[in-house]
PANU-254659 format. One record per residue (C-alpha): residue number from 1; x, y, z; residue in three letters. Coordinates in steps of 0.05 Angstrom, whole numbers. Example, Ala and Ser with C-alpha at 12.3 -4.5 7.8 and 13.67 -1.06 7.14 Angstrom:
BEGIN
mikol n:1, X:246, Y:-90, Z:156, res:ALA
mikol n:2, X:273, Y:-21, Z:143, res:SER
This chain:
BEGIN
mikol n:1, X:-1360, Y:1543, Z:-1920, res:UNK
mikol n:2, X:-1411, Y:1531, Z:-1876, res:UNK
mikol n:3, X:-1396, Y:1502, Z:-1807, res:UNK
mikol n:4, X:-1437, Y:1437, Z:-1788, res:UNK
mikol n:5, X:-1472, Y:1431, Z:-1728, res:UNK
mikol n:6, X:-1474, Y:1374, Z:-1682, res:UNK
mikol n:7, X:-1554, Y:1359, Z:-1701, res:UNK
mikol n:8, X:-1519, Y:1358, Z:-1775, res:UNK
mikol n:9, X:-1469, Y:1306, Z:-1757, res:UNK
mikol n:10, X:-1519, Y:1261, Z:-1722, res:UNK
mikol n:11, X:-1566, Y:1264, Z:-1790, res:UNK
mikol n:12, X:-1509, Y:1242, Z:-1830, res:UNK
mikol n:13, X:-1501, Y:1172, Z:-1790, res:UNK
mikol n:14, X:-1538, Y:1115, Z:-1799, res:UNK
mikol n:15, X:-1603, Y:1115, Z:-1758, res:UNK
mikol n:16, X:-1592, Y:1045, Z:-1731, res:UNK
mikol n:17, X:-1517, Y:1061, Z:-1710, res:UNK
mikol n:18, X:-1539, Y:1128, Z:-1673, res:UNK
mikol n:19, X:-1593, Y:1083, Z:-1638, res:UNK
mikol n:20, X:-1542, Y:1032, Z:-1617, res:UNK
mikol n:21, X:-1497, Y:1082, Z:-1581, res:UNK
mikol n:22, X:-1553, Y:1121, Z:-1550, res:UNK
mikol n:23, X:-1574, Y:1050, Z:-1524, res:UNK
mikol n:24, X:-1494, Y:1036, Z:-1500, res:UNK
mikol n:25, X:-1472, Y:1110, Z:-1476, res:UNK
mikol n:26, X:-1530, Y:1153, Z:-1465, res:UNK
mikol n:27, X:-1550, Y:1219, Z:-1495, res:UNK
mikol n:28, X:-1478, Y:1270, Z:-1466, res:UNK
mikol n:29, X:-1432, Y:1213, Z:-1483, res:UNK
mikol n:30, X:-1456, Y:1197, Z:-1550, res:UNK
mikol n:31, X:-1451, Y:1273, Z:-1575, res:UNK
mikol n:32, X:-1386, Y:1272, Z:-1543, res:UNK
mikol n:33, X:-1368, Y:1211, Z:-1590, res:UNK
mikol n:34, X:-1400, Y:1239, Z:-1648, res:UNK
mikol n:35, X:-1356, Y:1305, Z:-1633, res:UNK
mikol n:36, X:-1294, Y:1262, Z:-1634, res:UNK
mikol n:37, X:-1320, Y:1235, Z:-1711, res:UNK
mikol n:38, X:-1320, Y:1301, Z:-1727, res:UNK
mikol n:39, X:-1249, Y:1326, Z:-1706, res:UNK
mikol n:40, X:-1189, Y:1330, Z:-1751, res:UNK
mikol n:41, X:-1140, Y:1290, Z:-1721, res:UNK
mikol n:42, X:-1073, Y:1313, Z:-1697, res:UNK
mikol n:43, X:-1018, Y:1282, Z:-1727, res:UNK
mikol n:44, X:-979, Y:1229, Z:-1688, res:UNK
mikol n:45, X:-906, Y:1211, Z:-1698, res:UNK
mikol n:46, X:-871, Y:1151, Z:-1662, res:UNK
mikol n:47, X:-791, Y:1159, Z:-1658, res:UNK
mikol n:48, X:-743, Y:1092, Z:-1680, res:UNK
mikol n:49, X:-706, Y:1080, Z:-1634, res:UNK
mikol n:50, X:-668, Y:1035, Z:-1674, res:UNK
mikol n:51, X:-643, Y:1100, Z:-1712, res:UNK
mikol n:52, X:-653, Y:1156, Z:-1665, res:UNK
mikol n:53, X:-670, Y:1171, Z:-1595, res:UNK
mikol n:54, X:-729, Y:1223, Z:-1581, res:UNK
mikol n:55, X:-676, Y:1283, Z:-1559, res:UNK
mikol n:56, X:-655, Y:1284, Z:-1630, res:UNK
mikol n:57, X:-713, Y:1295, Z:-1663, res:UNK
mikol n:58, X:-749, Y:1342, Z:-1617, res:UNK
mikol n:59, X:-689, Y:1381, Z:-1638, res:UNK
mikol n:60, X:-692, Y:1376, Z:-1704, res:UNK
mikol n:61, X:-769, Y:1393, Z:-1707, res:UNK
mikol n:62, X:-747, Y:1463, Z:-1662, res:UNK
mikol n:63, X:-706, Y:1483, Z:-1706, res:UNK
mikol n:64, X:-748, Y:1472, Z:-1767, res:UNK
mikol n:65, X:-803, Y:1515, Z:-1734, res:UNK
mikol n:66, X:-851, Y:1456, Z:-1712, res:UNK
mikol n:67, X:-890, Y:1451, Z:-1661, res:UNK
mikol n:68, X:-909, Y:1388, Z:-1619, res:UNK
mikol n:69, X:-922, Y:1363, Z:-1554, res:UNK
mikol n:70, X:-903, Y:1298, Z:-1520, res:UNK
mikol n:71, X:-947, Y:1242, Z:-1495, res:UNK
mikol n:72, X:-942, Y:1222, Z:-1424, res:UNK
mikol n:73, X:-963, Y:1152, Z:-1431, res:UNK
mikol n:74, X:-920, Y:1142, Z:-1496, res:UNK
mikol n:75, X:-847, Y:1165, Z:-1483, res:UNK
mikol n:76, X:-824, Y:1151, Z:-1559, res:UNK
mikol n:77, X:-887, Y:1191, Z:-1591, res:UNK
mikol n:78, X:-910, Y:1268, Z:-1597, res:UNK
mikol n:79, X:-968, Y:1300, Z:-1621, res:UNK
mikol n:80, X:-957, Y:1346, Z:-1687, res:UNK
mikol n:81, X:-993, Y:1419, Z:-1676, res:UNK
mikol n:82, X:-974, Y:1457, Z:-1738, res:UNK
mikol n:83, X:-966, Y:1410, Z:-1787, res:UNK
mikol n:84, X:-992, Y:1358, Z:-1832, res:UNK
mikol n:85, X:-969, Y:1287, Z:-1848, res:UNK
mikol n:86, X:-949, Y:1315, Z:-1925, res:UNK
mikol n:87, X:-911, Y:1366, Z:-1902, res:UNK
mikol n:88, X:-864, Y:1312, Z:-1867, res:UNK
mikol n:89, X:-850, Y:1269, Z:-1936, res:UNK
mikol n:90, X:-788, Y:1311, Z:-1956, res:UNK
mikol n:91, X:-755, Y:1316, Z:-1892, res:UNK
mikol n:92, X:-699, Y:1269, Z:-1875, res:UNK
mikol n:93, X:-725, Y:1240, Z:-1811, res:UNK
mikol n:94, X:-790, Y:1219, Z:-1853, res:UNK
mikol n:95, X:-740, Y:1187, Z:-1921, res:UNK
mikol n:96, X:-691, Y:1153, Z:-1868, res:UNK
mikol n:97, X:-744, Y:1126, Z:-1828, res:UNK
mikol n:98, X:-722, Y:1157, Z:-1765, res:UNK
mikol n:99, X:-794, Y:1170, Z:-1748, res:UNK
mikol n:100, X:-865, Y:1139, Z:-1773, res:UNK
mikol n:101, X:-933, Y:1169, Z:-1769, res:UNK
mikol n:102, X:-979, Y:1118, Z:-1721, res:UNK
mikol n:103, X:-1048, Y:1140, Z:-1688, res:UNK
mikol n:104, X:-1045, Y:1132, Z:-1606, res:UNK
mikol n:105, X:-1090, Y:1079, Z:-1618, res:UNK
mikol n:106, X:-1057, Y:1033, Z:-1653, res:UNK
mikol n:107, X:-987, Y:1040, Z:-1609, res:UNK
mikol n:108, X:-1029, Y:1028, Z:-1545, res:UNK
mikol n:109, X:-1035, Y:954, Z:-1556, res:UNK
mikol n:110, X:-962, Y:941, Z:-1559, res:UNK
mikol n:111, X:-947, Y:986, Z:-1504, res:UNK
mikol n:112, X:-991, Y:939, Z:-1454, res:UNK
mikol n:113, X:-958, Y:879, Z:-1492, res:UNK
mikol n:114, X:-894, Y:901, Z:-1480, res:UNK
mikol n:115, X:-850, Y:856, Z:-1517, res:UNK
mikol n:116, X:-781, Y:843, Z:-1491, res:UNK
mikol n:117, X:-711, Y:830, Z:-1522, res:UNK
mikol n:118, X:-698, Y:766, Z:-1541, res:UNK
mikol n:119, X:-772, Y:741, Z:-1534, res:UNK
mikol n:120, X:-808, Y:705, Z:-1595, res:UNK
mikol n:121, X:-882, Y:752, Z:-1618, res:UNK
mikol n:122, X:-938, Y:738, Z:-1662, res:UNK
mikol n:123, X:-968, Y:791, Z:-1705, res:UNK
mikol n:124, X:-1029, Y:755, Z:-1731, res:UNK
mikol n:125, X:-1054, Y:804, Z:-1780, res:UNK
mikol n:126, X:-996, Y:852, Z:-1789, res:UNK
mikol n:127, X:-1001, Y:898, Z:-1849, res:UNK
mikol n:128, X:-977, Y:957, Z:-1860, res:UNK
mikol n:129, X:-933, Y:938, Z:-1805, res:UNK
mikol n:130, X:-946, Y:992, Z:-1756, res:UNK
mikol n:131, X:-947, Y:949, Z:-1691, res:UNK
mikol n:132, X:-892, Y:898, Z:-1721, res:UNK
mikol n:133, X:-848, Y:948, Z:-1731, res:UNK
mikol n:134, X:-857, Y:982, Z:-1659, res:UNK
mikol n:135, X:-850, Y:910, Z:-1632, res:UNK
mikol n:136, X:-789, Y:905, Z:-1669, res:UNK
mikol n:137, X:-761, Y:963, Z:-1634, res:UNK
mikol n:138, X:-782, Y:947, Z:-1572, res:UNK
mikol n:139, X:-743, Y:890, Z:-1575, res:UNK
mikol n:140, X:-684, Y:926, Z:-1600, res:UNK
mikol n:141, X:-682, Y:879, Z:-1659, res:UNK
mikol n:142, X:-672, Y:819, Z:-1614, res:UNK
mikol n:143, X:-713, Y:768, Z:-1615, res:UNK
mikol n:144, X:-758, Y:734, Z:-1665, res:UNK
mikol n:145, X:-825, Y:753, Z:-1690, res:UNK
mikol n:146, X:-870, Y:729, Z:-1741, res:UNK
mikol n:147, X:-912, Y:777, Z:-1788, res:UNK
mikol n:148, X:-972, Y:746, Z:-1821, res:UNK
mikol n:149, X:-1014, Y:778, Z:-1864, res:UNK
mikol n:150, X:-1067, Y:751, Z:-1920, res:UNK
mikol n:151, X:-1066, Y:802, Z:-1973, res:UNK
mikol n:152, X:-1009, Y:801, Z:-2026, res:UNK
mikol n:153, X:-1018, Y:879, Z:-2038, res:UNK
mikol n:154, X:-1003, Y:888, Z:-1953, res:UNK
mikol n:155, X:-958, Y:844, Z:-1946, res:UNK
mikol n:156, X:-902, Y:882, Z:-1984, res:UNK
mikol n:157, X:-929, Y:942, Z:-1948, res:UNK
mikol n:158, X:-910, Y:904, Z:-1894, res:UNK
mikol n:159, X:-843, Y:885, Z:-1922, res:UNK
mikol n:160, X:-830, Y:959, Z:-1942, res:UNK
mikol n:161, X:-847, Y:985, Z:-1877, res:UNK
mikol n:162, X:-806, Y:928, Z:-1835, res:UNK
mikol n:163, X:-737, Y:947, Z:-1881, res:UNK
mikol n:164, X:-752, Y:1023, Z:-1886, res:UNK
mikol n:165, X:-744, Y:1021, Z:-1804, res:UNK
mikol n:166, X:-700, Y:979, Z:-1792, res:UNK
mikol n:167, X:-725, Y:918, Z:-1768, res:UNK
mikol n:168, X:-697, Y:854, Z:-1785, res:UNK
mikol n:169, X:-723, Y:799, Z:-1735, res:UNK
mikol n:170, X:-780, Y:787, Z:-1776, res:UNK
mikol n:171, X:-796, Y:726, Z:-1814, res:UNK
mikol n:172, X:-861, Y:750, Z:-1859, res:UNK
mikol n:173, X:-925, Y:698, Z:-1873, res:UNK
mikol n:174, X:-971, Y:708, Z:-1929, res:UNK
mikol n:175, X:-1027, Y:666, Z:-1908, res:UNK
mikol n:176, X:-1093, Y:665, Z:-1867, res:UNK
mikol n:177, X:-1079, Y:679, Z:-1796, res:UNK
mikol n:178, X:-1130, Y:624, Z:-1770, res:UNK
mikol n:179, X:-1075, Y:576, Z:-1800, res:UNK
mikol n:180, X:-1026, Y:606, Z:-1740, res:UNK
mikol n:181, X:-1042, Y:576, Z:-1682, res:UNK
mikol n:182, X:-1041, Y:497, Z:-1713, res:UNK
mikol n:183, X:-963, Y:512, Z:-1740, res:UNK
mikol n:184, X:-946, Y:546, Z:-1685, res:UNK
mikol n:185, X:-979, Y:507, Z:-1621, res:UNK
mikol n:186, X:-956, Y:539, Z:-1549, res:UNK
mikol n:187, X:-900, Y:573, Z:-1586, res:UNK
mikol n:188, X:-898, Y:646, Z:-1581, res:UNK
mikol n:189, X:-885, Y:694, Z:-1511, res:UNK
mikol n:190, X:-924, Y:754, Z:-1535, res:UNK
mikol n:191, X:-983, Y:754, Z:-1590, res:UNK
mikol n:192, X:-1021, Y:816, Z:-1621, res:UNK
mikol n:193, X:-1095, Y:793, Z:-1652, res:UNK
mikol n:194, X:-1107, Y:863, Z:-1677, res:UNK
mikol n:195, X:-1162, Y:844, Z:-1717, res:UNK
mikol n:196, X:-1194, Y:869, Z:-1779, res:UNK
mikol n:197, X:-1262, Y:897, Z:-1751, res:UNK
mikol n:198, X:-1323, Y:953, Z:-1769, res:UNK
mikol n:199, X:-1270, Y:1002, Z:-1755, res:UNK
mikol n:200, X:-1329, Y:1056, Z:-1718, res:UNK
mikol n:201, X:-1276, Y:1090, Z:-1679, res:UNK
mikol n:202, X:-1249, Y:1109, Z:-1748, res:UNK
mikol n:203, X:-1312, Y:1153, Z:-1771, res:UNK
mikol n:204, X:-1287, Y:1212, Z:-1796, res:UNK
mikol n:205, X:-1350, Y:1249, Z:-1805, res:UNK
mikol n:206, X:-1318, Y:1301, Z:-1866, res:UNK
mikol n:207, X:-1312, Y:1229, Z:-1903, res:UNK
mikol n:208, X:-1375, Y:1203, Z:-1915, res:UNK
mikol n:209, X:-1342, Y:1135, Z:-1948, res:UNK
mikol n:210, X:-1320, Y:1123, Z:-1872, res:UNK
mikol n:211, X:-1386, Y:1117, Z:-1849, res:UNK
mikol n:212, X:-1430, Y:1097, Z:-1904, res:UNK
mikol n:213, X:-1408, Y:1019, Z:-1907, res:UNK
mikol n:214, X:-1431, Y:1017, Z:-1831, res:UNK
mikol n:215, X:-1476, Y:957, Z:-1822, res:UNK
mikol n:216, X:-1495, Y:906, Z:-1766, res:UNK
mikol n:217, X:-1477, Y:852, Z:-1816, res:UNK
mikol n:218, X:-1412, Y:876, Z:-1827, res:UNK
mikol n:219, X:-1411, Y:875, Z:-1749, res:UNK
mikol n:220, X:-1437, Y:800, Z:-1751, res:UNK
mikol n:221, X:-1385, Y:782, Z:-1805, res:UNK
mikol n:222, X:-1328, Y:816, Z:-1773, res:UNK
mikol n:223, X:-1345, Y:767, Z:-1708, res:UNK
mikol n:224, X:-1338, Y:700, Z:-1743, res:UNK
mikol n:225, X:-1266, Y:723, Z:-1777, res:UNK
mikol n:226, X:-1250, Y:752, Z:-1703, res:UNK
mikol n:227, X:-1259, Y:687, Z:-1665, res:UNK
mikol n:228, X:-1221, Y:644, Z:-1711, res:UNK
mikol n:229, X:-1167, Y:697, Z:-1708, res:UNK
mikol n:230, X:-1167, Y:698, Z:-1632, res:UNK
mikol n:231, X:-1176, Y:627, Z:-1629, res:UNK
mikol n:232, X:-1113, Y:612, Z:-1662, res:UNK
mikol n:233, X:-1071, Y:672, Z:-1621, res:UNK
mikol n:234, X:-1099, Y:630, Z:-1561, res:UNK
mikol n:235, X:-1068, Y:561, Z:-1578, res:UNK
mikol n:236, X:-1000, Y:589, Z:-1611, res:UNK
mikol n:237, X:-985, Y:622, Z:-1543, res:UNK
mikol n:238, X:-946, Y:596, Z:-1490, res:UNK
mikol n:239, X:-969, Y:588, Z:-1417, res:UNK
mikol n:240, X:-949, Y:640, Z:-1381, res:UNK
mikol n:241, X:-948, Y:686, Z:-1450, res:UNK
mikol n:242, X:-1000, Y:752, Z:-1457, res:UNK
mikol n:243, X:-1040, Y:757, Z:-1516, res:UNK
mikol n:244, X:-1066, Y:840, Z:-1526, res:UNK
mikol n:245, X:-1127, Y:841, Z:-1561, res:UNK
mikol n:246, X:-1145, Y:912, Z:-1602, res:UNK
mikol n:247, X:-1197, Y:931, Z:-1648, res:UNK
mikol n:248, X:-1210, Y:1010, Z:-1677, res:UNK
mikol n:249, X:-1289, Y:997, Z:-1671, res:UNK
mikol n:250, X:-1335, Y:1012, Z:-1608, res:UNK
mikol n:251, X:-1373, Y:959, Z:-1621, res:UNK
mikol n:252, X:-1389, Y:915, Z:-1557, res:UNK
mikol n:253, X:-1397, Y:843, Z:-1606, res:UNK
mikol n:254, X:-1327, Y:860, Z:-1624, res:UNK
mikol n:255, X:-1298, Y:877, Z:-1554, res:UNK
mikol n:256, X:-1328, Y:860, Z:-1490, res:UNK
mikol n:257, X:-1372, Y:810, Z:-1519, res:UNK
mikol n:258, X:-1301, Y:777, Z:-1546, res:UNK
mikol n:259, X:-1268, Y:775, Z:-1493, res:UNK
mikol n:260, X:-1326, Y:742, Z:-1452, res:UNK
mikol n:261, X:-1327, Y:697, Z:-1504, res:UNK
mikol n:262, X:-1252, Y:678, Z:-1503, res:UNK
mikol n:263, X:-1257, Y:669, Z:-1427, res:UNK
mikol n:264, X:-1312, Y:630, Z:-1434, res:UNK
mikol n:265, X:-1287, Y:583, Z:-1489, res:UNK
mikol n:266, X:-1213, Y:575, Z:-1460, res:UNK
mikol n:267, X:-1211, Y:562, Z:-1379, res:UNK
mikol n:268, X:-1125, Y:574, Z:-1390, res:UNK
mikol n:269, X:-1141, Y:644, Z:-1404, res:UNK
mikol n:270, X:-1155, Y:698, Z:-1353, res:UNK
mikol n:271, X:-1158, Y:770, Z:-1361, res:UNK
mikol n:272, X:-1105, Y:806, Z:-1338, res:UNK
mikol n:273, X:-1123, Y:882, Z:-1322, res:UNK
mikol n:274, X:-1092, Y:943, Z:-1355, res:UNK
mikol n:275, X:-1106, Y:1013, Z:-1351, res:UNK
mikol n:276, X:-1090, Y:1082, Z:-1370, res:UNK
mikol n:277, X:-1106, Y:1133, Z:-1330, res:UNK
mikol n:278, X:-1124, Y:1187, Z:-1380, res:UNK
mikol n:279, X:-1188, Y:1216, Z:-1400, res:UNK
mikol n:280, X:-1230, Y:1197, Z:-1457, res:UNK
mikol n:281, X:-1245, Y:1130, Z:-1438, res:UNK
mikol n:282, X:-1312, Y:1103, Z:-1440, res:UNK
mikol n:283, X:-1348, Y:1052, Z:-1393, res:UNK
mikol n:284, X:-1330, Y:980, Z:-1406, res:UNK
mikol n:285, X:-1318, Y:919, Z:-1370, res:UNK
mikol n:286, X:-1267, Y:932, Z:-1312, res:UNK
mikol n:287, X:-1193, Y:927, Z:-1342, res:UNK
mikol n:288, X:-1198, Y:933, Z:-1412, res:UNK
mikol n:289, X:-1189, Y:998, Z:-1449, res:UNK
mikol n:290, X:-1239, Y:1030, Z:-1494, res:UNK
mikol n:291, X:-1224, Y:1099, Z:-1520, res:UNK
mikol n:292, X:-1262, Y:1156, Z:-1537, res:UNK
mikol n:293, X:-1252, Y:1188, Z:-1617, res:UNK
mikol n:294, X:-1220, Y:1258, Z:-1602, res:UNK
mikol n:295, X:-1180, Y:1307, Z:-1624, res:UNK
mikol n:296, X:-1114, Y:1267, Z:-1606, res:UNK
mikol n:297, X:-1144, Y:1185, Z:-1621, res:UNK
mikol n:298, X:-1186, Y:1141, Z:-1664, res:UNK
mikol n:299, X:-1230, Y:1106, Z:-1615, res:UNK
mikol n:300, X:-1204, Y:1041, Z:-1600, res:UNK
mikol n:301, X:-1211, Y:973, Z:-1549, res:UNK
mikol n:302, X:-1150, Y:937, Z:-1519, res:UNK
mikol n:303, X:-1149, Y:885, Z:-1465, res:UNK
mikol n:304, X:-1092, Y:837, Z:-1449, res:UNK
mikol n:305, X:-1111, Y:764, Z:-1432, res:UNK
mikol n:306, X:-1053, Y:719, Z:-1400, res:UNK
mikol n:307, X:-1055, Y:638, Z:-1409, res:UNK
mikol n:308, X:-1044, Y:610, Z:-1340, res:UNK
């Protein structure tokens, strides 16, 4: 098979999209993005630490011959070298749900929400129940959160996932998260808006169905469902209580702009700065994170606001 060049990649996206991150990133950043579309990613596994403990199952993956490396920035997670997510479904760790498959990207946000024991969390728009189920076991099962999702088909993904790990301090909401924040008012400690967005940082340029339904109205469309969704986060958190925003697009109407929106629109909420340290990251407003796509992560946004 023939390999594709970088011109080949470029050709394959829409004209209007390649013009928009030229316009953001410049000419070296935007092939280095468009590089990232085109890796295979490596597989990620996050250990429960409900069932397990990380020891365990780095020695269990020695001994069945597979590689991996850790993750300095996520102590409960390591990178997959040899092997793909099939090759995991017969093992026992995979059946018992001892360990999960979850992109860096989407662990990041809950590892700058960092949910405590005890504490009551909002998962506005949970399915399949990656993040509620790592919030879950961050809490060590103590606690309460509530799961909310608005598909029927998700949200016994979301049921599957939550009992196939373990976690049992969830109550589960089938409904329209914009409907949150005016049952809940001032109510939760921690909430995740991880909204539904035009998912750019999940281009996977061998999958031209990841790429084709790119559109600035989609962009436009995913806004309006994105500030009713962070709207209501807003008002069903405490004061005092942190509210991690994430998205898997690069979009800037999705991320910064958000955020300067929600700052804007709600004086009792300031941004409170994260960071991580790594490389990959591309420019954006001081204290937010927005990741580049590469071999290891989906490109991705998170920024934590606190309500004073």
């Amino acid at each position: 098979m023939q390999k594709l060049s970088l011109n080949d990649f470029r050709k394959a996206l829409n004209p209007l999209f390649l013009e928009r991150l030229l316009k953001q990133y410049g000419i070296s950043l935007t092939d280095q993005i468009i590089r990232g579309f085109s890796e295979d990613k490596s597989p990620i596994i996050r250990i429960n630490t409900l069932k397990t403990d990380t020891r365990t199952i780095m020695a269990y993956l020695r001994d069945k011959n597979i590689l991996f490396e850790r993750i300095p920035f996520l102590e409960n997670s390591l990178i997959i070298r040899n092997q793909n997510e099939k090759s995991f479904e017969d093992l026992d760790i995979y059946k018992k749900g001892e360990i999960y498959f979850q992109s860096i990207s989407s662990q990041l946000p809950i590892k700058f929400l960092n949910p405590q024991s005890g504490e009551k969390v909002l998962d506005i728009a949970a399915a399949p129940g990656s993040k509620t189920t790592q919030i879950g076991i961050a809490m060590q099962n103590k606690g309460e959160i509530v799961a909310n999702e608005i598909d029927q088909i998700r949200h016994e993904r979301l049921k599957y996932n939550l009992e196939k790990q373990g976690v049992t301090i969830v109550k589960t909401i089938l409904g329209d998260g914009i409907n949150i924040g005016n049952t809940y008012v001032n109510y939760f400690d921690r909430v995740l808006v991880d909204v539904p967005c035009s998912a750019e940082g999940r281009i996977n340029l061998h999958e031209p169905r990841s790429y084709r339904f790119w559109s600035e109205k989609n962009i436009r469309d995913n806004v309006k469902i994105q500030k009713k969704l962070l709207e209501s986060g807003i008002k069903s958190l405490r004061s005092g209580g942190f509210l991690a925003y994430s998205t898997c697009t690069l979009s800037p109407e999705e991320n910064e702009e958000m955020i300067s929106w929600a700052i804007k629109t709600f004086p009792e909420v300031k941004l409170f700065p994260i960071s991580l340290g790594v490389k990959y990251q591309l420019p954006t407003l001081n204290g937010v994170i927005k990741a580049m796509p590469s071999k290891i992560s989906e490109g991705f946004f998170v920024a934590l606001l606190k309500k004073m």
